[in-house]
N, C-alpha and C positions, 0 to 999 in steps of 0.2 A: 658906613661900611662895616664895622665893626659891630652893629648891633645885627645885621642882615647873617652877618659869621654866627652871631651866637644862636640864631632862630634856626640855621640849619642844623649846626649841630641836636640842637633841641629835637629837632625834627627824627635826627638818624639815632640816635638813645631811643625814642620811642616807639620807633620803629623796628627797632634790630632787640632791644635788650628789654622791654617793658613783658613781654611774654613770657621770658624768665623770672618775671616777678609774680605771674598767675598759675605757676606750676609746672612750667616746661614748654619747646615748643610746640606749635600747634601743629597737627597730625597732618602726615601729610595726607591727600585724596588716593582712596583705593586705585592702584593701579587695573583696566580691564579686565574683565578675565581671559585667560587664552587658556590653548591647552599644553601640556606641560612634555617638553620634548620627549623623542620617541627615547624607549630605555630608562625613563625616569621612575621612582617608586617610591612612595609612601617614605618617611625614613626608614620606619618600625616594621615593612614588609620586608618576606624574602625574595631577594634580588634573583631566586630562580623559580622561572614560571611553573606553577602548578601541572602535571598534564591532564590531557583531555579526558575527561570521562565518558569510557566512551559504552558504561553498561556494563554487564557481564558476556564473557563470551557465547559468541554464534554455538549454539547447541545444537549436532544433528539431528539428536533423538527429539528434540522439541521440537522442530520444522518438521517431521514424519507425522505425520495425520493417519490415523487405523479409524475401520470400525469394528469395534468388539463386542458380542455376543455375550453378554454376560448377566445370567436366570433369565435366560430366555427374551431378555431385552437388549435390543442396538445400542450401544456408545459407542462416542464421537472422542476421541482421547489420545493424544501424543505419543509418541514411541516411548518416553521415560516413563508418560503415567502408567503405561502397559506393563510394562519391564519389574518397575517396583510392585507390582500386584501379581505378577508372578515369582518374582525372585521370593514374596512375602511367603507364595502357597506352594514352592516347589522343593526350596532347602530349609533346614532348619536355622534358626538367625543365629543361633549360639556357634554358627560353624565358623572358621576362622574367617578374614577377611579377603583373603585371596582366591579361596573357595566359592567365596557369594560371588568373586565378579568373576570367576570362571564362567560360573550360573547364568550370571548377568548376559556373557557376552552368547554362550549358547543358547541362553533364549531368544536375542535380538539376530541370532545367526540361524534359528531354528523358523522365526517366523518371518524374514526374509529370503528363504528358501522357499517357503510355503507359499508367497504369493508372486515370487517369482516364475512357479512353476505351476502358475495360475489359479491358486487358492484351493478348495478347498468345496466340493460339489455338495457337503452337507449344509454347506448355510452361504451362496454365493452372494448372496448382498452383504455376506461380512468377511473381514479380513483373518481373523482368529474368532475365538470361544473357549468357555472355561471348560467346556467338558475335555478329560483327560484321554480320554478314547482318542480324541478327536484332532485337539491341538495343543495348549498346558493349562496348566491350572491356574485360579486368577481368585485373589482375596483382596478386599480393600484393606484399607490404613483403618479403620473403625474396627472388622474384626478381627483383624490380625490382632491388633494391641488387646482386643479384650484376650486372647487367646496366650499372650506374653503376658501379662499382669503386669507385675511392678519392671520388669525388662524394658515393656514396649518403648519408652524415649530412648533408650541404648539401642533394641534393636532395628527400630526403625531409623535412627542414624546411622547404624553399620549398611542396610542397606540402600540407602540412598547413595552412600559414598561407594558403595561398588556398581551401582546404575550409573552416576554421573559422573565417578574415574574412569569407568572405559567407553563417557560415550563413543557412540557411533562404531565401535569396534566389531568386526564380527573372524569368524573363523573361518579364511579361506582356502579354497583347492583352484590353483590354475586361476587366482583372479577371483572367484567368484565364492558366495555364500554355501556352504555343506551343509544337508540335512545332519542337522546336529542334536540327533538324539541324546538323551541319556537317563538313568535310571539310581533306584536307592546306592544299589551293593551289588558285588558278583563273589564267586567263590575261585579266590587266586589268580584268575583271568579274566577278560571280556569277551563277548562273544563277538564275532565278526561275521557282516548282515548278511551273508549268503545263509551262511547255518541255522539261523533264525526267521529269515523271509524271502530265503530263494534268491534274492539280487545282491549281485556282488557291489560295492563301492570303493575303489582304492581307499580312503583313510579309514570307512570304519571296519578294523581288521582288529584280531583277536590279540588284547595286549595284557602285560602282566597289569596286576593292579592287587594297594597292600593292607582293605581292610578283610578285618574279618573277623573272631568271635567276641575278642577284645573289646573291640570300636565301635561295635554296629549294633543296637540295642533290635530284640527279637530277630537276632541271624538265623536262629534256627527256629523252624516255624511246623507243625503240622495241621492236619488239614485229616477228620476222620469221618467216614461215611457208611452209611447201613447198606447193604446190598442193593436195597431196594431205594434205598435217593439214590445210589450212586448209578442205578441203573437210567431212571427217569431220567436224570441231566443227559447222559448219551449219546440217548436215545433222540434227545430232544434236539442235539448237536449234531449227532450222524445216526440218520433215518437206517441205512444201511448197517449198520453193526449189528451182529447176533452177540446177543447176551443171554445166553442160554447156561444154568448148572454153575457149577462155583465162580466168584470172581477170581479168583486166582487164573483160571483159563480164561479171561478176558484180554489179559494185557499182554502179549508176548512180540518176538524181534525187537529187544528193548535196545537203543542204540545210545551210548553215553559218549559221551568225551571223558578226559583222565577228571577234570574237575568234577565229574558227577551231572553235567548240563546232559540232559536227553534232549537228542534230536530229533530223531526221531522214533516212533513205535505203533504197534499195531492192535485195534481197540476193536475186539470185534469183527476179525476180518478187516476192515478199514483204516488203512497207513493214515496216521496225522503226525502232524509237527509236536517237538514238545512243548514249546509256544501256545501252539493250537489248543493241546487237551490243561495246558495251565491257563488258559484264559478260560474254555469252557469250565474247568472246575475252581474257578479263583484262589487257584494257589498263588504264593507269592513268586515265585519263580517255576524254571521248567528244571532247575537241578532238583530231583526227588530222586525218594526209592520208594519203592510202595512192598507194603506187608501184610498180609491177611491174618484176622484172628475171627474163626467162626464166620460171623456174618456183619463181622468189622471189616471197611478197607483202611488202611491209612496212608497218607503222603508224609513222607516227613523231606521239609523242604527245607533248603540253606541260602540265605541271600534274597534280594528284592528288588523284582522289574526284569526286564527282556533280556537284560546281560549285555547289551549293544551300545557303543558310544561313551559316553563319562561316567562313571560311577561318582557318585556324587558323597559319599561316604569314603572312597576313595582316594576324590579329590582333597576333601579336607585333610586325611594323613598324610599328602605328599604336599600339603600348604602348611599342617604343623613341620613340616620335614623339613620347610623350608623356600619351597618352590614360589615361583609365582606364577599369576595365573596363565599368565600366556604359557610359560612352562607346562603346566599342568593342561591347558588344552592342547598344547603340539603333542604332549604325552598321548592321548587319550584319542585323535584322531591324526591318524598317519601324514605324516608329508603336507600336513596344513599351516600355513602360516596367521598370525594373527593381527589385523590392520584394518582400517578405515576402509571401503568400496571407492576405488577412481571412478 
């Protein structure tokens, strides 16, 4: 009995405590894998969930599809790429930042009027085009930047942030997009569109505005002609004009505003706008006076572009002044507000 005592014991030592003498007990078997309760985390993770990435923001200007006209060939191009190639060829980039997205949003208000009002009979398989007669002007990022030099990575960032801070914005009347002209400079005022092209428009109405010889490089501008070009051009303009004996008897009923804008006057017998005879003789504007010397005429001109809508030289001293730009378009087009299209 007693020796059967000592065999068990034998038995449970080697059992229980011999494994301690080979380095420890033996392992236990990997428990299955499962998965690890809801809410659980790494230790070394943050216990708050990352969120979704969900891209960068829905861009209206980017879902807008144009086709653009531009040397004479079709693009296929987004409302932003369009915007930055105008904003590139229409202000100067060194103008403040609130002034480009003035720009910005008058051009995206200017060519959404244009095709809402059914485009544009010079080129109807496209939406705009770079000629300036026509629609606005349009330069890519290659020559702008040769045109900036050492600027171009500065100014091509200022304009991009004024395309893509006001996407989708445009300048509205009643709801809806305004032919949102606008031009370099005026002289102490704007002009408003009846006085300039016969059709009245509630916002574009004649407002103060504060550049002028200071601010505005080549403000004052002339324009001199020999009797004899200045006759051909006219002529070539309005068939019916008699230009007979001194120029000085060609131009009379001369009509100004207090600013010096001619509205209009008579050329030959023949009333034209002053619009009219500054586009026939590419002046820079229709605020002139004209002077005769011998068989000299001269224009001597003030400010630059039609006088109508934003002066864009304008805009920049009411954005160093402070403004911003919504500011500065409710300035510039009457009773309009500045916002997304519902």
């Amino acid at each position: 009995m007693g020796k059967q005592i000592a065999v068990s014991l034998l038995l449970i030592f080697l059992l229980f405590f011999l494994p301690w003498l080979w380095g420890g007990p033996a392992p236990e078997p990997d428990p299955p894998p499962e998965a690890p309760p809801a809410g659980d985390a790494e230790p070394d993770a943050d216990p708050t969930p990352a969120p979704e990435d969900k891209g960068p923001a829905a861009s209206v200007d980017r879902a807008t599809p144009l086709n653009v006209l531009v040397d004479g060939k079709l693009q296929q191009m987004d409302m932003e790429t369009y915007l930055l190639g105008v904003v590139r060829a229409e202000m100067p980039a060194g103008f403040q930042e609130e002034a480009l997205k003035a720009q910005a949003v008058a051009a995206r208000t200017y060519i959404l009027h244009k095709i809402a009002g059914g485009g544009s009979a010079n080129h109807p398989q496209a939406d705009a085009c770079d000629d300036i007669t026509c629609c606005q002007a349009y330069k890519n990022q290659a020559d702008a930047a040769a045109d900036w030099g050492e600027h171009a990575a500065e100014y091509e960032a200022k304009i991009r942030r004024a395309v893509t801070e006001t996407d989708g914005e445009c300048v509205l009347y009643e709801g809806a997009p305004v032919l949102a002209v606008f031009h370099s400079s005026s002289v102490g005022t704007t002009q408003d569109a009846q006085s300039v092209w016969s059709a009245s428009l509630p916002y574009l109405q004649s407002v103060e505005t504060p550049e002028g010889e200071e601010t505005v490089p080549n403000y004052r501008s002339t324009a001199v002609f020999s009797a004899g070009e200045l006759r051909d051009r006219l002529r070539e303009a309005l068939p019916d004009a008699v230009l007979e004996g001194s120029p000085s008897n060609w131009f009379t009923n001369i009509l100004q505003q207090p600013n010096g804008m001619v509205t209009s006057l008579s050329v030959g017998g023949v009333e034209v706008g002053g619009n009219r005879l500054r586009t026939i003789l590419d002046l820079r504007s229709a605020c002139f006076t004209i002077s005769f010397d011998g068989d000299e005429v001269t224009f001597s001109v003030s400010g630059y572009g039609h006088g109508v809508g934003m002066s864009q030289y304008g805009a920049n001293v009411l954005a160093e002044n402070g403004m911003t730009y919504q500011e500065i378009l409710k300035w510039y087009y009457t009773g309009t507000e500045v916002g997304v299209i519902e």
